[in-house]
C-alpha positions, -999 to +999 in steps of 0.1 A: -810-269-575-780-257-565-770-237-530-756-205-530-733-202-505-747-165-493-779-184-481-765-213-469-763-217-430-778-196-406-802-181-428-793-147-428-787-146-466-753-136-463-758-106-439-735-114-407-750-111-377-714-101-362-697-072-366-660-063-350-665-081-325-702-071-316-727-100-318-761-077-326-787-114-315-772-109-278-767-074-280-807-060-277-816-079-249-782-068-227-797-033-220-831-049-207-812-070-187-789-043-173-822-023-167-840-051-150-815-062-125-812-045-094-779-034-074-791-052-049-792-087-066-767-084-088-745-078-055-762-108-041-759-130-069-719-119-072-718-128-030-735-160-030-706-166-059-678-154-037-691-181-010-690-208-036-659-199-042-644-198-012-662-235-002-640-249-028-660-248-055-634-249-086-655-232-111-670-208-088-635-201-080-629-199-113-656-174-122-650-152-092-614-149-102-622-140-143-645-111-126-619-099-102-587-101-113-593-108-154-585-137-174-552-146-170-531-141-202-522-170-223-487-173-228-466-190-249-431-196-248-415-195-289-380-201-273-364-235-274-354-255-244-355-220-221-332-206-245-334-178-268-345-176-307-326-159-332-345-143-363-320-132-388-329-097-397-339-091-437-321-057-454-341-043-482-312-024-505-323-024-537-353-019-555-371-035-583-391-023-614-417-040-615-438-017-639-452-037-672-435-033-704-463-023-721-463+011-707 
C-alpha cells in the first residue's frame, strides 16, 4: 500500500500545525503559563539568572544578554578581501510579445 505524502509524518494528515510563524502545539499552554507565574518569581527566576551570569556562567551570560540586549544580528560580509562588490546594473528597454499566435 502506498503512502501518501499528506499523511506521512507527524500525523496531522496534511494540516500544518504552523502558521506564519505561529506554532498553535506551544501556543495554548503560553497563556496558562503567563497566568500561572507570579511577578514575583518570574523576577526571581530572571535574578537568580543575572547572578549566574555574572559568576561566569557562559550560557547564563548568554541568556541574560539575548533577554536584555537581543540577539545580536548575524552578519555577513558579501565583499571580497574588505573590499567592495560591484553588481552591474540590468536596463530593461525593450519589450517583448510574448502573446500566442493562436489569438
Amino acid at each position: 500500500m502506498p503512502i501518501n505524502n499528506m499523511t506521512k509524518g507527524a500525523g496531522n494528515v496534511g494540516w500544518s500545525t504552523k502558521t506564519k510563524g505561529i506554532d498553535r502545539r506551544k501556543n495554548q499552554f503560553k497563556q496558562l503559563i503567563t497566568e500561572a507565574t507570579s511577578q514575583e518569581n518570574f523576577i526571581a527566576v530572571f535574578q537568580t539568572l543575572e547572578a549566574s551570569a555574572m559568576t561566569g556562567d557562559v550560557q547564563s551570560a548568554k541568556l541574560y544578554l539575548e533577554y536584555t540586549v537581543g540577539k545580536p544580528m548575524q552578519s555577513v560580509d558579501i565583499t571580497s578581501d574588505g573590499g567592495s562588490v560591484n553588481i552591474p546594473t540590468i536596463s530593461f528597454t525593450s519589450a517583448i510579445d510574448v502573446t500566442p499566435e493562436d489569438e
